[in-house]
N, C-alpha and C positions, 0 to 999 in steps of 0.2 A: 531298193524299194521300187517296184514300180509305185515313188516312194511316197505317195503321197499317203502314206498310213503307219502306223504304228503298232504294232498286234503281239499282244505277250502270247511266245510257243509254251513253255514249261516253266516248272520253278527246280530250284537246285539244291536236293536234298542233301543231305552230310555226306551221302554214300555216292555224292558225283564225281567222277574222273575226269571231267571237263576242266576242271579248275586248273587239275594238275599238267596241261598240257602247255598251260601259258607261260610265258616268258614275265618279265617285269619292263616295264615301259618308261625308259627315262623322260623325266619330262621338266621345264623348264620357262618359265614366260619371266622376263626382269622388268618391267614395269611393278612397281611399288604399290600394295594397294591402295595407302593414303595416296598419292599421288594422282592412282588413276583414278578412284572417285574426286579429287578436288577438278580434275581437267572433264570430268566429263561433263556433258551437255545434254538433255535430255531424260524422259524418265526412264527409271530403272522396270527391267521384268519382275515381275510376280511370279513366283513359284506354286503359291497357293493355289489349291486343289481339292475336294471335297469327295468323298466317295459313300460318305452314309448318308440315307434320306432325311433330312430337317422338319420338324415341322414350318421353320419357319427361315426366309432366305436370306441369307446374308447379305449383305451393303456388296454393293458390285466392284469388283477390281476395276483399280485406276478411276474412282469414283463415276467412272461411265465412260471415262476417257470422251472419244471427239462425242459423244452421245449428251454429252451433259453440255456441251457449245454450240451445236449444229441441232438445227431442226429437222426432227426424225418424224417422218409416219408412219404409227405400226397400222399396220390392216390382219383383219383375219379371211382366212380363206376356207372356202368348203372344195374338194375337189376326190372327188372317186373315193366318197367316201369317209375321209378323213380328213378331220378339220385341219389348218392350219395357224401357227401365228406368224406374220412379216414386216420385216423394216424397211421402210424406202431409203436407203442412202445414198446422197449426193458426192459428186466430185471427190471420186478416189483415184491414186494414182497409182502408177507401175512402176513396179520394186519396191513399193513401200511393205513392210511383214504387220497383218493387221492381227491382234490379238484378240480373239473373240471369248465372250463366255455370258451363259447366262442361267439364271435358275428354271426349273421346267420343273411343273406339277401336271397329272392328268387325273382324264376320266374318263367311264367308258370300260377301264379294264385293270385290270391287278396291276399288270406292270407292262411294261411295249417300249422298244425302242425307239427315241428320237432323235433322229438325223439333222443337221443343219447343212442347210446349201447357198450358193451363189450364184442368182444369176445377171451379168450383164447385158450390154448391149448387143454383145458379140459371143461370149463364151458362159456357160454352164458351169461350175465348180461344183460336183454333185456329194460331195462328202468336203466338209469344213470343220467338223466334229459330231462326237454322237455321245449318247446316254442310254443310258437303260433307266426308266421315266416310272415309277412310282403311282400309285392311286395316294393319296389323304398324306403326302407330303413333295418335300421340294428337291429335286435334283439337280446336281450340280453340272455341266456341260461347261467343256471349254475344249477351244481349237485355235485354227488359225486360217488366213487365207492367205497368198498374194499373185496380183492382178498381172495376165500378163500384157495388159495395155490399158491407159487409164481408161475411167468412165464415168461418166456426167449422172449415169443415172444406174444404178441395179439396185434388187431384189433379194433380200437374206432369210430364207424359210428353213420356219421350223416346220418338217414333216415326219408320219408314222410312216417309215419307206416300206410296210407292208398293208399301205391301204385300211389296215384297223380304224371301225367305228372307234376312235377317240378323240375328244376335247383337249385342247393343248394348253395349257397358260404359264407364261413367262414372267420374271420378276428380274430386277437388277440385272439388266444385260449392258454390256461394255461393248464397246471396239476402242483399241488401242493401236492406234499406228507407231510403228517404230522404221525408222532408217536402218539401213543394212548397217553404219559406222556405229550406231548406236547398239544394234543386236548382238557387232562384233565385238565394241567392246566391252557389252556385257557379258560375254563371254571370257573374255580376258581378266576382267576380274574375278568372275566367280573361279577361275583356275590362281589366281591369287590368292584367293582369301583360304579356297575349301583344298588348293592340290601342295600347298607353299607354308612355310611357318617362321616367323624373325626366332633366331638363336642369338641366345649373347653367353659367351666361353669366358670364365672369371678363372684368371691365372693366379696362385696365390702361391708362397714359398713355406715351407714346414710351420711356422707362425701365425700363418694365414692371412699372413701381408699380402696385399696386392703386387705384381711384378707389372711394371711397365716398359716396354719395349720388349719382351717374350715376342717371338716367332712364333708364328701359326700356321700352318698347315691344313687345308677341308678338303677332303674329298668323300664325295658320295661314290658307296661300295653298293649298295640294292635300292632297288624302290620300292615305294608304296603302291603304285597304281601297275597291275599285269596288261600287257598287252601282249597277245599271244596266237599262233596261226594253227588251225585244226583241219584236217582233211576231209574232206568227203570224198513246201516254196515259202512261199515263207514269208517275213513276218512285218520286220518293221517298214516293210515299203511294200503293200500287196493290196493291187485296185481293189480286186474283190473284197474286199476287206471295208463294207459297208456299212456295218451292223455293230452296234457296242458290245462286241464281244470282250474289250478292255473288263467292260461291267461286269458279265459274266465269268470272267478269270478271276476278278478282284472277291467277288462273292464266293465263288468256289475255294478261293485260298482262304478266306476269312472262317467256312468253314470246315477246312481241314483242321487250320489254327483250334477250332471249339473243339473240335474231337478228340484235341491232343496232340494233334502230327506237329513235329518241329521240321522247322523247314528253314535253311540258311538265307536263301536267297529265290531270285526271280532270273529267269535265261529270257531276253529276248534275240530271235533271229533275227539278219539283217540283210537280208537279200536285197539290194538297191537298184531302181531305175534312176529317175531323177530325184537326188534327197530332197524331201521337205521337212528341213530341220525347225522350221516353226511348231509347226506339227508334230513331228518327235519329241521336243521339247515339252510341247502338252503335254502329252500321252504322259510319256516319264512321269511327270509332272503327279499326275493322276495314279499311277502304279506304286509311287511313293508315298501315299498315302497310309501303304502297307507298312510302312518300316521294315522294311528287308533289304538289305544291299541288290542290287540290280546290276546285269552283267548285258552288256551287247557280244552274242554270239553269230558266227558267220557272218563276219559282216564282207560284203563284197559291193560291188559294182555291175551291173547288166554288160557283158561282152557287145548288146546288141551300138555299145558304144563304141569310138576307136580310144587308143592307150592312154591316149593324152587327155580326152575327156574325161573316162576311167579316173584317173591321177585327181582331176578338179573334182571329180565328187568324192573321193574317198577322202580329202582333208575336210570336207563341208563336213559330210560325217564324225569323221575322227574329232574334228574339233568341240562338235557339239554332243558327242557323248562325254570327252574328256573332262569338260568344262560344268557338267552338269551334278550337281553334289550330291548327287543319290546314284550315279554308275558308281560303279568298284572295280572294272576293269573292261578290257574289249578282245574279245576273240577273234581273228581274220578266217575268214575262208578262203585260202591264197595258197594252200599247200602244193608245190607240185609233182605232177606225175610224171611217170616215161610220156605219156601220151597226151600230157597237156596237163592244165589246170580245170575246174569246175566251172570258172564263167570270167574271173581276173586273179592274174602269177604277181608277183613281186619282180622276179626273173625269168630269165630263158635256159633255157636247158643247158647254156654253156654255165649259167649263175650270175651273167650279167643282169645287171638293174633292168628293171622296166620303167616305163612314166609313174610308175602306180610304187615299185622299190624307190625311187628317185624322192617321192615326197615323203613317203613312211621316217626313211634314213632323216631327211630332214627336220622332220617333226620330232625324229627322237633327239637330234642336235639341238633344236629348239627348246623341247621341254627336260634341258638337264642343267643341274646344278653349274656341274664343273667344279674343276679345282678351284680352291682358293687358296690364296693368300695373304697375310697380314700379321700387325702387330698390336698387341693390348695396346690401351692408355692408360691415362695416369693413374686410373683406378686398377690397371689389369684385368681391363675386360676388352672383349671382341667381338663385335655381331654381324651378322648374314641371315639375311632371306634367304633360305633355300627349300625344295621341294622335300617331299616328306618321304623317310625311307632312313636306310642305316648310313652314316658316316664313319670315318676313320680320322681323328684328329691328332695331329703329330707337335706338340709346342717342344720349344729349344728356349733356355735362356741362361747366356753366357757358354757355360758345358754342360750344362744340365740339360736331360732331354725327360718327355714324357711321352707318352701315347695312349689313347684310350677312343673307345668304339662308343656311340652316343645313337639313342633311335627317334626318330623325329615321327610324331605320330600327329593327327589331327587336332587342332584346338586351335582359339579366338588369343589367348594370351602367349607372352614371352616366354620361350622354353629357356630354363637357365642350365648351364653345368658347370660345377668345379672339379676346376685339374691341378692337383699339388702337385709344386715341380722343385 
């Protein structure tokens, strides 16, 4: 990305050969999810997202967050044309990920996009999210910012970045600061809860007595989530990329949906400069409104970086697509050529690793099951958290052996199976 954006390319109809090009992506985080919500510290993200107009606006996420503690002044602005609305806010810091969002109705014109910005004492942040802004109801707007040095005092405007005579007005706007420890491991759970599933294996003998001390055997044989590398500007990270055109895809799909067309899914590109996964995380956020599985394609890193940098943005990335419960898989744009790659390789032309191969490999070491082993108890049963996809379960008890293939698929509750042995 020159990333600080997130911009759907296409959507992915039945007759896409994209799909077929990917691999499956092991994947693996052992932290427990009860565990990790009891240790965590801090409030949880919001997913929630709106993409049809209201008449009337919803109560504001994280009930206003610092906005409902901190004395805020909004001001309206006139400026070339086009009104404004703006927050004064006070003592913000750097690194901290601020989660913005607010409702926006106008006037003045059918429909116009609104931009939201930041500015400090020192630096400009000219896109922090945008809408596609409605006449006679409410729009929903969310994004994100983070600061790259704190500030005592800046300016958050809502503006029509095309100068349109339009009136602006805002309802339930939020900022919510989160810690990078917090962000990540919000992250870490949602790959818990949405990429992972507890199995419990009930051993029983022809009676359908429970057998205790059986031998057990887990190995995962496929996954659930594709990860996958396709050859060749694009999308999820691209400056130009000013304008709620999110709005304008989301509208456009919605009425293909009326006309009839079926449609599996949504392709976003991923051309990266610096990830702003705060910001990706919106957006997503906002495209899932559609209920369509969503895929991050080409996703790569700017060359204008060296290897190693490369390497640190492609996990920012990877992490925060993986982690997000509406992707369905991730496509690389890393294939190489005689003559090179397109912008970041995995390897060199001998097939040695690169910075960029070095954390991929690790990440798939990271998010995989692995073998298991173990034994029923007194009941004859056996349980594991593991990632979701197909397994191979092998029990022994005494001389008696069994084997049988079990598929772990999404869901909130205990996956059960029994294996007569």
């Amino acid at each position: 990305m020159n990333a600080n954006t997130v911009r759907p390319l296409q959507f992915l109809s039945r007759n896409s050969a994209g799909v077929a090009l990917a691999f499956s992506l092991w994947a693996c985080l052992l932290v427990l999810g009860p565990l990790l919500v009891a240790s965590y510290d801090g409030p949880l993200y919001n997913h929630t997202a709106y993409t049809e107009c209201k008449s009337q606006p919803e109560k504001a996420l994280y009930k206003g967050g610092i906005l409902k503690s901190h004395a805020v002044n909004r001001i309206g602005v006139s400026a070339s044309n086009a009104n404004s609305q703006a927050l004064i806010l006070n003592d913000l810091s750097h690194g901290t990920i601020y989660s913005f969002s607010s409702w926006v109705k106008i006037k003045g014109a059918d429909s116009a996009p609104i931009r939201a910005s930041l500015k400090t004492e020192n630096t400009t942040y000219y896109c922090i999210g945008t809408v596609l802004a409605q006449r006679g109801c409410w729009s929903f707007l969310k994004g994100r910012f983070v600061l790259s040095s704190p500030s005592n005092f800046c300016v958050l405007f809502l503006q029509n970045p095309d100068n349109r005579n339009v009136s602006i007005e805002i309802a339930s706007t939020s900022v919510q600061p989160f810690t990078e420890e917090q962000w990540r491991t919000r992250q870490q759970y949602m790959i818990n809860s949405q990429r992972k599933r507890t199995v419990t294996i009930h051993v029983s003998d022809g009676h359908g007595e429970g057998l205790r001390g059986a031998t057990i055997d887990i190995k995962q044989v496929s996954k659930d989530f594709p990860l996958g590398s396709a050859i060749a500007q694009t999308i999820l990270g691209n400056l130009p990329y000013q304008k709620p055109s999110v709005d304008l895809y989301i509208s456009r799909l919605r009425e293909l949906e009326r006309d009839g067309v079926s449609m599996d899914g949504i392709g976003l590109e991923g051309h990266f400069d610096v990830p702003n996964s705060p910001l990706m995380r919106a957006t997503i956020d906002r495209l899932a409104t559609l209920g369509l599985p969503i895929w991050l394609t080409e996703v790569d890193i700017s060359n204008t970086f060296d290897k190693e940098q490369q390497a640190i943005y492609l996990v920012e990335v990877l992490r925060e697509g993986f982690s997000h419960p509406s992707v369905n898989g991730i496509m690389l744009w890393t294939a190489l050529h005689p003559n090179g790659c397109y912008r970041m390789c995995l390897t060199d032309n001998n097939f040695q690793n690169l910075p960029a191969g070095d954390v991929v490999d690790k990440l798939l070491k990271e998010w995989q099951t692995g073998e298991i082993e173990g034994e029923t108890d007194v009941h004859g049963s056996y349980s594991f958290h593991g990632f979701l996809g197909e397994y191979q379960i092998s029990v022994k008890y005494g001389n008696r052996t069994a084997n049988s293939t079990i598929s772990l698929c999404r869901g909130d509750e205990t996956k059960h199976y029994n294996i007569q042995i």
